[in-house]
C-alpha angles and dihedrals in degrees: 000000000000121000120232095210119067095015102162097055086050090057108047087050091052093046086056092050101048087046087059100037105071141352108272139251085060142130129282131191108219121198128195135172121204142145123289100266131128088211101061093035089051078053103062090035088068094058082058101059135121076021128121090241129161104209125214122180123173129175128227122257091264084037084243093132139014127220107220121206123193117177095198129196094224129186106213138346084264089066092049101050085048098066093037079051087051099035091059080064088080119095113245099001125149112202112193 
């Protein structure tokens, strides 16, 4: 999950870590959690497109929330920290 408080350090360190972590450009599997509702997972589908993205949505059991998957083709780290940053917009979203 990312932390509200100190982001930008967060974020440095997980720029570092996605730098060293693969060849670039590569695939990431972004999660999210967030609230049943079409509005905020339509949301999150517009900062995917024009990207090659394979979606996964799944309910909760009482159907309350929905877990959002997006394996992503990304160019760089940088691409990646932009749409967690614009993801946290959302209200009630829980990146991991």
């Amino acid at each position: 999950m990312i932390p509200k408080e100190d982001s930008e350090e967060f974020y440095s360190r997980f720029h570092q870590q996605l730098a060293d972590s693969q060849d670039w450009p590569g695939p990431f599997l972004f999660k999210f959690i967030i609230r049943s509702d079409e509005h905020k997972v339509n949301q999150l589908k517009k900062m995917f497109e024009g990207k090659d993205v394979q979606l996964k949505l799944k309910n909760s059991s009482k159907n309350t929330f929905v877990s959002v998957s997006f394996l992503a083709k990304m160019k760089n780290p940088d691409e990646i920290i932009a749409i967690y940053k614009a993801a946290s917009t959302i209200e009630g979203i829980i990146t991991l």
